[in-house]
C-alpha positions as CSV (number, residue, x, y, z in Angstrom):
1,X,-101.7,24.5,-16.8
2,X,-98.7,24.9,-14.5
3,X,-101.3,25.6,-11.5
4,X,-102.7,22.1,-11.9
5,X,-99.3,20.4,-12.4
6,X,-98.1,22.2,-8.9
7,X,-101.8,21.1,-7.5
8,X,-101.2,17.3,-9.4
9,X,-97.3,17.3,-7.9
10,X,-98.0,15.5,-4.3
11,X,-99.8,12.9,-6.2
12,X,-97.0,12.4,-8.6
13,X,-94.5,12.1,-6.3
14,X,-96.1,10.3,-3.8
15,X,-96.8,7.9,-7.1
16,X,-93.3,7.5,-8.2
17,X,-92.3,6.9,-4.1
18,X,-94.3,3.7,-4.4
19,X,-93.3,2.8,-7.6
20,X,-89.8,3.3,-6.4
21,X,-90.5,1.3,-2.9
22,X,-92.4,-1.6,-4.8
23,X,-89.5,-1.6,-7.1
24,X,-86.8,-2.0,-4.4
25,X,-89.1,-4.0,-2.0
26,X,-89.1,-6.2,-5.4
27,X,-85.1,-6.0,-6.2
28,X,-84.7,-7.3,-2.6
29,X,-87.1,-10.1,-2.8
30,X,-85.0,-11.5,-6.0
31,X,-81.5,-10.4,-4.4
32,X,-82.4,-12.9,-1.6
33,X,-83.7,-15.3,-3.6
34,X,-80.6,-15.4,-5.3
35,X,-78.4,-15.3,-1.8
36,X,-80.1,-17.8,-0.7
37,X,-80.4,-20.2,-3.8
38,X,-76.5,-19.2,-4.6
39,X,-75.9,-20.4,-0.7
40,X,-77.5,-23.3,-1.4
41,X,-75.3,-24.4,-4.4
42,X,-72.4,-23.3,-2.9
43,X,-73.4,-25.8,0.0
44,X,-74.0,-28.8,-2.7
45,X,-70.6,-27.7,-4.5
46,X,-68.9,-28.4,-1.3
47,X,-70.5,-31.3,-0.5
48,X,-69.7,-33.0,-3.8
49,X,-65.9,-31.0,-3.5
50,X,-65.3,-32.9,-0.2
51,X,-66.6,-36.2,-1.2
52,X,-64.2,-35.8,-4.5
53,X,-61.5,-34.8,-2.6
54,X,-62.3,-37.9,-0.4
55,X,-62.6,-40.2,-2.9
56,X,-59.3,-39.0,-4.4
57,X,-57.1,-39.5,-1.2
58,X,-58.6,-43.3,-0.8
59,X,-57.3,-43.7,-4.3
60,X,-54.2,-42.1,-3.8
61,X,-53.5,-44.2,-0.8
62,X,-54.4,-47.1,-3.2
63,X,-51.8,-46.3,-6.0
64,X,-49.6,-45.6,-3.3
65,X,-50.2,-48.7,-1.5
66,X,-50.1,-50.5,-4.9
67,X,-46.7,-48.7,-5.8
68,X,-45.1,-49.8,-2.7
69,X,-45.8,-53.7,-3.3
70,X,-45.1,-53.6,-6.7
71,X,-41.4,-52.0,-5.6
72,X,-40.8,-54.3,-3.2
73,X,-41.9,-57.0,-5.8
74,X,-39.2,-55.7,-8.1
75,X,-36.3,-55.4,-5.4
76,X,-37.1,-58.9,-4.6
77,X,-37.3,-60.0,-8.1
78,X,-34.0,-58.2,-8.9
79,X,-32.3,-59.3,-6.3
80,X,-33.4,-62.7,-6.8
81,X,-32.4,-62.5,-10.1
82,X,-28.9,-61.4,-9.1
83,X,-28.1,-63.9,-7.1
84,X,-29.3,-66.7,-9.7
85,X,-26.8,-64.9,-12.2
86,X,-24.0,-64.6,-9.0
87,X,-24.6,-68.7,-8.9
88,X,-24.4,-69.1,-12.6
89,X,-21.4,-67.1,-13.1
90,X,-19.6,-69.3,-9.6
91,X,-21.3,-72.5,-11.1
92,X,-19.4,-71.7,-15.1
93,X,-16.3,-70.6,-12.9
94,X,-16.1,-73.7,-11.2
95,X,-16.6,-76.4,-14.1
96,X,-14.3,-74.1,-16.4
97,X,-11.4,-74.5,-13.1
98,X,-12.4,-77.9,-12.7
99,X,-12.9,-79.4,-16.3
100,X,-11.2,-81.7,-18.1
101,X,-12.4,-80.9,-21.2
102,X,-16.2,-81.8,-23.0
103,X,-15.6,-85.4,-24.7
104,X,-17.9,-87.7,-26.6
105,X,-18.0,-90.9,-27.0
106,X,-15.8,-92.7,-30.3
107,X,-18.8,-94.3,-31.1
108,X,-21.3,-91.2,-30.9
109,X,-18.6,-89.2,-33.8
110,X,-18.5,-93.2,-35.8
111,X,-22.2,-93.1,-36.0
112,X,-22.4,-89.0,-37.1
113,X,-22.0,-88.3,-41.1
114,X,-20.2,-85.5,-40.1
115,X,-17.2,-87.4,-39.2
116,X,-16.6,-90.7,-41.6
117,X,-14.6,-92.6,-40.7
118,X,-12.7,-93.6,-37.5
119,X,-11.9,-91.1,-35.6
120,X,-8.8,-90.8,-32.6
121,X,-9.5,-91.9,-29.3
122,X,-7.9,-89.6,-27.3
123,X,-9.3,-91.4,-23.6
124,X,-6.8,-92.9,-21.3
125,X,-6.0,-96.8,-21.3
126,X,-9.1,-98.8,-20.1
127,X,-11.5,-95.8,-20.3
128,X,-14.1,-96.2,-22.3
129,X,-13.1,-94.8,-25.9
130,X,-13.8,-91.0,-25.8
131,X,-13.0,-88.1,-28.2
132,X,-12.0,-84.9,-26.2
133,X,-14.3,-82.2,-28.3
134,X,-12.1,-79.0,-30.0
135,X,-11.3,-76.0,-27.5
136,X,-13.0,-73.7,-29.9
137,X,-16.8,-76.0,-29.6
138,X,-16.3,-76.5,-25.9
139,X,-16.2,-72.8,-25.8
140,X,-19.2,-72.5,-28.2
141,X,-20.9,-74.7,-26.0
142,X,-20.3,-73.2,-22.4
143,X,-21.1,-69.9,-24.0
144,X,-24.2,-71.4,-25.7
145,X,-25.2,-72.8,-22.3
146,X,-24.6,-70.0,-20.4
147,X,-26.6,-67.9,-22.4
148,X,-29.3,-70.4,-22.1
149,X,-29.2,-70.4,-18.7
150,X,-29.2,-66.4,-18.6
151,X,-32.1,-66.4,-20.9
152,X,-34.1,-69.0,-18.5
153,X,-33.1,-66.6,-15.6
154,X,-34.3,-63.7,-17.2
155,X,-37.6,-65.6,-18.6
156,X,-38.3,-66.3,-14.5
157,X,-37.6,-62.8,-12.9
158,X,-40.0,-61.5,-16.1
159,X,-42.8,-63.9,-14.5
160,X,-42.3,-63.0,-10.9
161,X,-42.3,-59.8,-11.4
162,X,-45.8,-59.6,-13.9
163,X,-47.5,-62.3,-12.2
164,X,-49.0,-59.9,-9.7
165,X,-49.6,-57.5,-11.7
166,X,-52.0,-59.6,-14.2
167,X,-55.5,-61.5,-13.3
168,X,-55.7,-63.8,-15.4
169,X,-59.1,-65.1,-16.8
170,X,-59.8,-68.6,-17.7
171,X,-62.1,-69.3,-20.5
172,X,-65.0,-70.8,-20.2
């Protein structure tokens, strides 16, 4: 038996040396395949990384763009709005340095349940009759007005600065 092995032993080996050189000529076949399909979605990958990455820096120099006007918009609105409070506060400055009190008319009070009877004319001789109005409601009412008028201020720097940033729709 062993003399026909050693007679059979070229044959075997030269079998398993094809075996072994179709196996590897095989491996190499798929290892390329795979290089070269790997190499080919690395190449789409890139692609699709680059236009990503170029579709991000347009939108980034949108929202920076955008950021920009909208913080100039709000400087301008602020200081806007500053200088419409600066004028309100010189305006209240001026008519409380330059007032002679809040007065009604007699007449106004006389027809107001409020006050029955006749009240005091406190105008000067030949002015028409006026009541000067307490210190305390003058007060109320400058304060009251002045609030107002900070209120409507605020209400119009809200708008400016909103208005651009809002489409509005109109229904149809």
């Amino acid at each position: 038996m062993p003399l026909s092995l050693i007679k059979y032993l070229p044959d075997i080996i030269c079998g398993l040396l094809v075996i072994g050189a179709c196996w590897f000529v095989v491996h190499e076949i798929h290892q390329n395949g795979r290089t070269v399909e790997r190499a080919e979605w690395l190449e789409k990958e890139k692609a699709q990384t680059d236009a990503i990455a170029k579709a991000m820096g347009e939108a980034m120099q949108r929202v920076a763009e955008q950021n920009e006007k909208n913080q100039k918009n709000t400087m301008e609105v602020l200081n806007a709005k500053d200088q419409a409070i600066n004028n309100l506060e010189n305006d209240m400055r001026a008519q409380r340095a330059t007032n002679r009190g809040l007065w009604i008319t007699a007449e106004a009070c006389d027809d107001n349940g409020a006050m029955p009877g006749k009240t005091k004319n406190t105008s000067q001789p030949g002015d028409p009759e006026q009541i000067r109005l307490p210190g305390d409601v003058e007060r109320r009412l400058r304060d009251l007005a002045e609030t107002a008028q900070r209120l409507a201020i605020d209400h119009n720097a809200c708008v400016a600065e909103l208005a651009p940033l809002v489409d509005v729709i109109a229904d149809h």
